[in-house]
C-alpha positions as CSV (number, residue, x, y, z in Angstrom):
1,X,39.7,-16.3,-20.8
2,X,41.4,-19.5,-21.1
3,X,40.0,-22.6,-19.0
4,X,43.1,-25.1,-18.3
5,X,42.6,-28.6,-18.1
6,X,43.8,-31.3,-16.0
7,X,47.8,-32.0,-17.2
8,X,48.0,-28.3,-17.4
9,X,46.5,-27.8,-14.0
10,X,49.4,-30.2,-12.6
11,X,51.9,-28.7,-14.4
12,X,51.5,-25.4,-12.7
13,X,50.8,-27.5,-9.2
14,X,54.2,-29.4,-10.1
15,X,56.0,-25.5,-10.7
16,X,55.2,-24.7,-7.2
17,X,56.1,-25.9,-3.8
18,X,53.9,-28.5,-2.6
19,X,52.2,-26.4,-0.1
20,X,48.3,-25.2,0.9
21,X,49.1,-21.8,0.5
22,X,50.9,-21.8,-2.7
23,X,47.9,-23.9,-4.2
24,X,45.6,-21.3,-2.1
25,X,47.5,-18.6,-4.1
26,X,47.0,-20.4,-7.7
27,X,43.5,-20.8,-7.3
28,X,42.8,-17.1,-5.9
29,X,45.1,-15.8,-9.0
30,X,42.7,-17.9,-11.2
31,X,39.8,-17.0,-9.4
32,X,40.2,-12.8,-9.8
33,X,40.6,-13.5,-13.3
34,X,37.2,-15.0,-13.2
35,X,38.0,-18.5,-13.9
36,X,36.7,-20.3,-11.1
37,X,36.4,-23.5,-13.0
38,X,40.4,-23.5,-12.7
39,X,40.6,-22.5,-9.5
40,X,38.4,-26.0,-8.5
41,X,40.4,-28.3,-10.8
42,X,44.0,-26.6,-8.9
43,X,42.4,-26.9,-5.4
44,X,41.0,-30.8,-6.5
45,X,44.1,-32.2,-8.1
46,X,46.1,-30.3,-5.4
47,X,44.0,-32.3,-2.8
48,X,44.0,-35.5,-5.3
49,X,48.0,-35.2,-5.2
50,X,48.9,-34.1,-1.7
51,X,46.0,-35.5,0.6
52,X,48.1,-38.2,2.5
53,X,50.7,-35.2,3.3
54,X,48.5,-32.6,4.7
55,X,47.0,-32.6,8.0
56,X,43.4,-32.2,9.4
57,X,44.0,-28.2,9.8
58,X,45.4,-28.1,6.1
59,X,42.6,-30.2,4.3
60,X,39.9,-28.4,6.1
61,X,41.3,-24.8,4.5
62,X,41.6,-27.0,1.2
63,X,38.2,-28.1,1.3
64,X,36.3,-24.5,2.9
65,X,38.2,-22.9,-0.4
66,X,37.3,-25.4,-2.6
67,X,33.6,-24.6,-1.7
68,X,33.9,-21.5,-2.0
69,X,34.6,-21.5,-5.6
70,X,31.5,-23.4,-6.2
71,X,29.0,-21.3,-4.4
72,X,27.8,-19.6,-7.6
73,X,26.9,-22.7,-9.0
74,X,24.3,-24.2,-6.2
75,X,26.4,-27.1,-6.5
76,X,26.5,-30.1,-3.8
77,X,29.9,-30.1,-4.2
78,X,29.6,-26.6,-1.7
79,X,28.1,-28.5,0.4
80,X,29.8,-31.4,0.4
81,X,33.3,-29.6,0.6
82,X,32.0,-27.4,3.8
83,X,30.7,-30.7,5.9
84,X,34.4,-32.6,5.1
85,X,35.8,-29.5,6.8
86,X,33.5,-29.5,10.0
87,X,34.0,-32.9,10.3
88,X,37.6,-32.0,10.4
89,X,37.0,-29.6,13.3
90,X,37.9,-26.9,11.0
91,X,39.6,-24.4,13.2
92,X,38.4,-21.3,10.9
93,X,35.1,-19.7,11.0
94,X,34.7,-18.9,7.2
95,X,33.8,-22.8,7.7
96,X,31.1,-22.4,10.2
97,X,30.1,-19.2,7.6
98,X,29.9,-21.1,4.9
99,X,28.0,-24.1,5.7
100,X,25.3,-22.0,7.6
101,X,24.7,-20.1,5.1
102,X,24.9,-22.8,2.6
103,X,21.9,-24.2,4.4
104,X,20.1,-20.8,5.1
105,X,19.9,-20.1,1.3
106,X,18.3,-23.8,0.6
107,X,15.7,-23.0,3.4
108,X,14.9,-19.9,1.6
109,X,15.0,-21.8,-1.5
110,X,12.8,-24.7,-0.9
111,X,11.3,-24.0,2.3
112,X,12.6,-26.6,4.4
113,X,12.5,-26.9,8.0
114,X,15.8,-29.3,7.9
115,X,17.8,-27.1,5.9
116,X,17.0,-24.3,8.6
117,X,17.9,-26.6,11.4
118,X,21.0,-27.6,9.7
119,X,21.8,-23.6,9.2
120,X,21.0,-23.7,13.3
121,X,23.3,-26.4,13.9
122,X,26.4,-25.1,12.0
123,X,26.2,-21.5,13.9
124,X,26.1,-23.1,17.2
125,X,29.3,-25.2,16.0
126,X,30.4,-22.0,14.6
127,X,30.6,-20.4,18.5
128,X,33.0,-23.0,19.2
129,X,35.6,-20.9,17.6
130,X,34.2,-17.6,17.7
131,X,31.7,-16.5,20.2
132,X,30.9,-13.3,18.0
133,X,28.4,-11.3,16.7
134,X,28.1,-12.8,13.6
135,X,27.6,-16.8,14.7
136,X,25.0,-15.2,17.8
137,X,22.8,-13.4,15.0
138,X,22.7,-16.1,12.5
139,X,21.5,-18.3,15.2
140,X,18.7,-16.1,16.4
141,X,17.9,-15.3,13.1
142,X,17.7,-19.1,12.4
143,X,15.5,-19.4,16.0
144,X,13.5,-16.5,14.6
145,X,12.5,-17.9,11.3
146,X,12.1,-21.3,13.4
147,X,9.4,-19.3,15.2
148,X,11.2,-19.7,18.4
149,X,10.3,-16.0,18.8
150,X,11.1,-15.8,22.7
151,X,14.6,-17.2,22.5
152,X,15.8,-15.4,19.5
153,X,14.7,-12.0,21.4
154,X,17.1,-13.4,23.9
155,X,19.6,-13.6,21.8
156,X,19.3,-10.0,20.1
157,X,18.7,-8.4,23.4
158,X,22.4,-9.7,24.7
159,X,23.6,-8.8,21.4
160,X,22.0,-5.2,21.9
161,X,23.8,-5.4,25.4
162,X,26.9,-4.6,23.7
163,X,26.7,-3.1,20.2
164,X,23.9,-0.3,21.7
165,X,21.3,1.0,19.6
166,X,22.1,-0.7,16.5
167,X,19.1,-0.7,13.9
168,X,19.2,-4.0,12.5
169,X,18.9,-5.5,16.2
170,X,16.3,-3.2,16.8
171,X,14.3,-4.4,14.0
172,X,14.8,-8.0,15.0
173,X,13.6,-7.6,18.4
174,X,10.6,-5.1,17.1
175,X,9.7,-8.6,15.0
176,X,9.8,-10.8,17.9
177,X,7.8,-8.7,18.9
178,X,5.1,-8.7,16.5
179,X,4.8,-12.2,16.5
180,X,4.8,-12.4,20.5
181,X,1.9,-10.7,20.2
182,X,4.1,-7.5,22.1
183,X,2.1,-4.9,20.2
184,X,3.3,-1.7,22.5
185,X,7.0,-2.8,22.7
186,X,7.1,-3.1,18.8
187,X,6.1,0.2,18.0
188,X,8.8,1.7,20.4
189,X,11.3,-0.4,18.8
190,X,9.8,0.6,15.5
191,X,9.8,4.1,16.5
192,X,13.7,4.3,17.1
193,X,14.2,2.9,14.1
194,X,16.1,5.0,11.2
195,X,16.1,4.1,7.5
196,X,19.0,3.8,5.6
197,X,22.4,2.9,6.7
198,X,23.6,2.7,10.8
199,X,26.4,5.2,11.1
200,X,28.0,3.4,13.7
201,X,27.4,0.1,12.1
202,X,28.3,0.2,8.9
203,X,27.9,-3.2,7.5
204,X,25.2,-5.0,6.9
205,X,22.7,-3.0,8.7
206,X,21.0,-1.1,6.0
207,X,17.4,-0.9,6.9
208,X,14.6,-0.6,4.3
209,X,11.4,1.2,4.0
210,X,9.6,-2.0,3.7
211,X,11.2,-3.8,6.5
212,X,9.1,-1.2,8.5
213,X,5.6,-0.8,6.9
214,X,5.7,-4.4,6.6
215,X,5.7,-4.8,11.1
216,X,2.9,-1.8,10.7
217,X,0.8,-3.8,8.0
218,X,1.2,-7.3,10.7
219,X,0.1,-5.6,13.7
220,X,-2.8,-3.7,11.7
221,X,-1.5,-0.9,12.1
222,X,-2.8,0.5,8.5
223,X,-2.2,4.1,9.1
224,X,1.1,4.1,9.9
225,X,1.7,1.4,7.5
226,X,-0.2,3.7,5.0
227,X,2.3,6.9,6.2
228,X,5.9,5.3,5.5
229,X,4.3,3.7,2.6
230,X,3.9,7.1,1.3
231,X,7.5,8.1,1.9
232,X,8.6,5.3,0.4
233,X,6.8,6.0,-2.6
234,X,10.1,7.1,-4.5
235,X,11.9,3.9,-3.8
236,X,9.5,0.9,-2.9
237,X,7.0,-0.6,-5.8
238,X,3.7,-0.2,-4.2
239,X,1.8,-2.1,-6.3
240,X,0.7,-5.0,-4.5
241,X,-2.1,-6.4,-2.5
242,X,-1.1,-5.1,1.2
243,X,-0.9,-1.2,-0.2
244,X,-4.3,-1.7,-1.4
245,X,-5.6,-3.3,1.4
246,X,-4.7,-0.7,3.3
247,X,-6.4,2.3,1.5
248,X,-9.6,-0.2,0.9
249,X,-9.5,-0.4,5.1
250,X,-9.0,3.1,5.9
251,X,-11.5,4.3,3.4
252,X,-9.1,5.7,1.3
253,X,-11.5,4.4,-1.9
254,X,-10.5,7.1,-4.4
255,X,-6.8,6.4,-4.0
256,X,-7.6,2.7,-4.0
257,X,-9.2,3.4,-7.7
258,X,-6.5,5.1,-8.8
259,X,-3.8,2.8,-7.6
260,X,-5.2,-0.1,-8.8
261,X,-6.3,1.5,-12.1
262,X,-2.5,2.8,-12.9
263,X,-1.1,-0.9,-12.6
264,X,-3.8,-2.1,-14.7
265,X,-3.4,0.6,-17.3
266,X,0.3,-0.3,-17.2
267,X,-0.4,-4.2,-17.4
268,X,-2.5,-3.3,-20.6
269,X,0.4,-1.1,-21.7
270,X,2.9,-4.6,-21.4
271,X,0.3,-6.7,-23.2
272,X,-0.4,-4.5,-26.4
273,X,3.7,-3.8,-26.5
274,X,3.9,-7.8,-26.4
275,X,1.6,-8.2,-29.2
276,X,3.4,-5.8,-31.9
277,X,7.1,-6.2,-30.7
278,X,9.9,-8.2,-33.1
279,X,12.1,-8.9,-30.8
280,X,10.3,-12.1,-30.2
281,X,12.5,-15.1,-31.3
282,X,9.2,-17.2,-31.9
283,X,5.6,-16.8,-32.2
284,X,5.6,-19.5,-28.9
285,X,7.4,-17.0,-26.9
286,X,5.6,-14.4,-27.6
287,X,2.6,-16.3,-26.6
288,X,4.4,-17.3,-23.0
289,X,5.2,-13.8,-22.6
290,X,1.4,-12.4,-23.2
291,X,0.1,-15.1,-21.2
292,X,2.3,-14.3,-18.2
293,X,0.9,-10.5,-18.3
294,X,-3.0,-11.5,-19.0
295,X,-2.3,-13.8,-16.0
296,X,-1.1,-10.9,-14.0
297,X,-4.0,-8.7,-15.3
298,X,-6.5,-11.6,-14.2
299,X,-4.8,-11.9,-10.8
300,X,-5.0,-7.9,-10.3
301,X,-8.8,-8.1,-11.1
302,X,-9.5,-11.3,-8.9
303,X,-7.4,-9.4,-5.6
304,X,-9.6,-6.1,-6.3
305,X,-12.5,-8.0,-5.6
306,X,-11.9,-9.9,-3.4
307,X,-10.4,-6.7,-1.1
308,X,-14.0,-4.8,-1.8
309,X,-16.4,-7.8,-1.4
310,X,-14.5,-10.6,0.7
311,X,-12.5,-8.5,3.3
312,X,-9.3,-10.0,2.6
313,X,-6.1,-9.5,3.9
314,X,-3.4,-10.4,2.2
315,X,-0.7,-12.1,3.8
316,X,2.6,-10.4,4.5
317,X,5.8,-12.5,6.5
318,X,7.9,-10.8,8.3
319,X,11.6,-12.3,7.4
320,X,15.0,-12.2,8.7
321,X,18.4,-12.7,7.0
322,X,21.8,-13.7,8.7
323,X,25.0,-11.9,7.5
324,X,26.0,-12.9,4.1
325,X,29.9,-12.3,3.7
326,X,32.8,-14.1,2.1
327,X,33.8,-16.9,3.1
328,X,37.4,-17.6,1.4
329,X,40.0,-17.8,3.8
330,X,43.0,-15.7,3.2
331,X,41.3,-13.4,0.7
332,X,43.6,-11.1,0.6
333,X,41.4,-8.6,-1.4
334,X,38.5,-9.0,0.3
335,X,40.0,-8.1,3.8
336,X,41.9,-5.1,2.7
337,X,38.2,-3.7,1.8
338,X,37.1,-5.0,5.0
């Protein structure tokens, strides 16, 4: 896969007419042959050649495609790119969709209560051009993680007013819920709640096995937290502290030893492979690698104890996501799968 440079990237702007779309069309023909690097230097010097032609409509497509084709990167230039085109009054929602979720993946990231504001912030500008479902759940799910708990149920319930019985929403409002201290209310909602993919909904509403033993677990709920933990056995890792908590709690002790003695026999089972494999390009990385396991093998041994002799709980956050989709205007490819 050839990259082009920057005379070559002119020449093939200079072989086509001096238009967004044509550019557009370059950079997506560059782009689906994974080259995205080209697909930035066609959109840049396209921008870099053309800027004082095109209007504020026509640079803010420029600019929400541009970003686009850094968003594998985490580069600022996403960013950077997105906010020129809101500042524009981008008239397209991939925009809005872009720059929210920008920000929603650097709260996630770094934990920052700005970053989830800003996520906020873009959604409600987002409304401005489409009042839909997508721009109303990323703000309640922004509200939500914001621990505005009341409004966000607000939201979801409206929401729920007009795509009925739709599982994800259920499981939002079911964690408002939990956290509104709505114990009663949660469970129903829990209750109606099927795993798997919504039938009538098809996108982006698969729900998990965790996403439900997880609201049991919160509301201390440890048998019915222990019941879908054991149908999720097939598909879930169980091995962490919550599980065992659980079985500690309910006096499940022998399954407790045998739990936690199969992920120490398996953490063993890591640490003598470490020690005889030559796969290892140095004797320093084999060290990092057997430290990381002996420090999971500690960490197993300290949460065992501290389960049976301190009464600890460990801590489990219920989270919720907004819709992650493309963002690419005009992607011809991805709408025809749509």
């Amino acid at each position: 896969m050839k990259n082009i440079n920057q005379g070559e990237a002119e020449t093939l702007l200079n072989e086509c007419p001096n238009s967004v779309d044509s550019a557009y069309e370059l950079a997506n023909a560059e782009s689906q042959a994974w080259r995205e690097k080209n697909s930035q230097l066609i959109l840049e010097k396209f921008l870099e050649k053309y800027s004082d032609e095109l209007n504020d409509v026509e640079k803010a497509k420029v600019y929400t495609n541009l970003a686009f084709y850094y968003n594998d990167e985490g580069n600022i230039k996403e960013c950077e790119y997105l906010s020129a085109a809101v500042k524009l009054n981008s008239p397209y929602i991939e925009t809005y969709r872009g720059l929210a979720l920008y920000h929603f993946a650097a709260y996630r990231e770094k934990g920052s209560v700005a970053e989830l504001e800003r996520s906020l912030l873009t959604y409600e500008k987002g409304r401005s051009i489409s009042d839909n479902y997508e721009m109303n759940f990323g703000r309640a799910v922004c509200l939500f993680e914001l621990k505005e708990y009341e409004k966000a149920k607000i939201i979801f319930l409206q929401l729920l007013e007009n795509y009925p019985n739709r599982m994800r929403l259920f499981l939002c409002i079911a964690y408002c819920d939990v956290y509104l201290g709505n114990k009663i209310q949660s469970l129903d909602y829990l209750k109606k709640i099927k795993i798997g993919g919504d039938p009538a909904y098809q996108r982006d509403d698969e729900i998990w096995e965790f996403d439900i033993f997880n609201a049991y677990y919160v509301l201390d709920e440890y048998k019915l937290f222990l019941e879908e933990c054991e149908k999720a056995k097939s598909s879930c890792d169980l091995n962490y502290g919550p599980y065992y908590f659980g079985l500690w709690t309910m006096n499940q002790h022998d399954q407790f030893y045998l739990e936690v003695d199969k992920q120490r026999t398996e953490i063993l089972g890591c640490i003598e492979d470490v020690k005889i494999d030559d796969d290892f390009a140095s004797e320093e990385e084999r060290q990092e690698h057997l430290q990381c396991w002996e420090d999971d093998l500690e960490s197993l041994n300290i949460l065992e104890h501290k389960i049976k002799y301190e009464n600890y709980k460990p801590t489990v956050k219920l989270k919720l996501w907004p819709i992650y989709d493309c963002y690419l205007i005009d992607y011809l490819t991805h709408k025809l799968s749509e």
